[in-house]
C-alpha positions as CSV (number, residue, x, y, z in Angstrom):
1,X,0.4,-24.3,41.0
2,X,-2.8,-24.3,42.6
3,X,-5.5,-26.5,40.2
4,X,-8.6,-24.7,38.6
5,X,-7.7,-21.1,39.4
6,X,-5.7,-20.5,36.0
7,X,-6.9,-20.3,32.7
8,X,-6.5,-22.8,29.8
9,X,-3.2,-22.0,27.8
10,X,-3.8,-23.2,24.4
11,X,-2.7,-23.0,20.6
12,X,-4.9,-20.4,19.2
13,X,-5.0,-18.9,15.5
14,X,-4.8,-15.7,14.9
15,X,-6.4,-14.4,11.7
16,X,-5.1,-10.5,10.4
17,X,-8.6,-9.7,9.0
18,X,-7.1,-7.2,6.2
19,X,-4.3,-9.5,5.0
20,X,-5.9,-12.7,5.7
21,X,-2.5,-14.3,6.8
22,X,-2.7,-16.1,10.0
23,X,-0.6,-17.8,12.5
24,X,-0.6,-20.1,15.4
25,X,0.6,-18.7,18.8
26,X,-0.2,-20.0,22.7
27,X,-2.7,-17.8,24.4
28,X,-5.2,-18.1,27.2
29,X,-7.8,-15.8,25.3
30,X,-11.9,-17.7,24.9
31,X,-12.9,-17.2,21.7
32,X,-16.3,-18.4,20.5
33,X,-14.8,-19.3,16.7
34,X,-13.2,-22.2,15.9
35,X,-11.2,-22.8,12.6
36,X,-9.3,-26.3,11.1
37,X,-6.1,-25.2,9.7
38,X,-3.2,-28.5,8.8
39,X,-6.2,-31.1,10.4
40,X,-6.6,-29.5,13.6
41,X,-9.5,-27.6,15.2
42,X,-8.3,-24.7,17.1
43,X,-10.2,-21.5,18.8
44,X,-10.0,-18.5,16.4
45,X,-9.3,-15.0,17.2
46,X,-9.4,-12.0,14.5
47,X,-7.1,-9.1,14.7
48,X,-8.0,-6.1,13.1
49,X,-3.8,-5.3,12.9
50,X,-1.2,-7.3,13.3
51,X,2.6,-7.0,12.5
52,X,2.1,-8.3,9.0
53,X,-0.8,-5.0,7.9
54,X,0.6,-2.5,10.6
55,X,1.9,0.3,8.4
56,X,4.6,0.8,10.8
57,X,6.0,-3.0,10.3
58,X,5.3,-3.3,6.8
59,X,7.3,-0.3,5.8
60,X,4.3,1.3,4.0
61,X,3.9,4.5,6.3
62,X,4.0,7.9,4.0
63,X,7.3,10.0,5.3
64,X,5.5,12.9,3.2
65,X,4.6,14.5,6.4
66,X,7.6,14.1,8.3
67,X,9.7,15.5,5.2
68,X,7.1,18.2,5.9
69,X,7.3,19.5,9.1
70,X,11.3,19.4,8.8
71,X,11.2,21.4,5.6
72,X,8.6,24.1,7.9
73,X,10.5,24.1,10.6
74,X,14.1,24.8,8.4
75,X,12.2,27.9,6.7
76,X,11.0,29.0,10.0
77,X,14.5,28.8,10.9
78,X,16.0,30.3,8.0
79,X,13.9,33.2,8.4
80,X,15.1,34.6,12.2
81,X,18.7,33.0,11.5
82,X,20.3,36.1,10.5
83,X,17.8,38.6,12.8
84,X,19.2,39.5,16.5
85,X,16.6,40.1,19.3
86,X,16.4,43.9,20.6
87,X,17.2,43.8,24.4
88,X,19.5,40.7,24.5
């Protein structure tokens, strides 16, 4: 590899700003932050979603509105199940 045309890959923290849970990952993202977590100083980033607040991850998502549009389409269906279009 050439030197001094790639960016520093580091540790950095990630912090899930509605949980508060964070986690270490590598990453060539600059961050102005800095935070010590277990003795060591490393750059900060904060994430407005991450895996752990994500309503599709955590499980939390409302199926009210799938449940909804299946039980308008099965009375939509009901409805011209029996009929037979003129002309066909």
């Amino acid at each position: 590899m050439k030197a001094g045309i790639h960016p520093e890959y580091r540790e950095v923290v990630f912090l899930d700003q509605q949980t508060g849970n964070s986690f270490i990952s590598r990453s060539t993202l600059q961050t102005r932050e800095t935070i010590e977590k277990d003795g060591v100083t490393y750059p900060l980033f904060k994430c407005d979603v991450t895996s752990e607040s994500h309503p599709f991850y955590t499980g939390a998502q409302t199926r009210i509105v799938e449940t909804g549009r299946v039980e308008k389409f099965r009375a939509r269906f009901a409805r011209t199940a029996g009929t037979v279009r003129r002309g066909e």
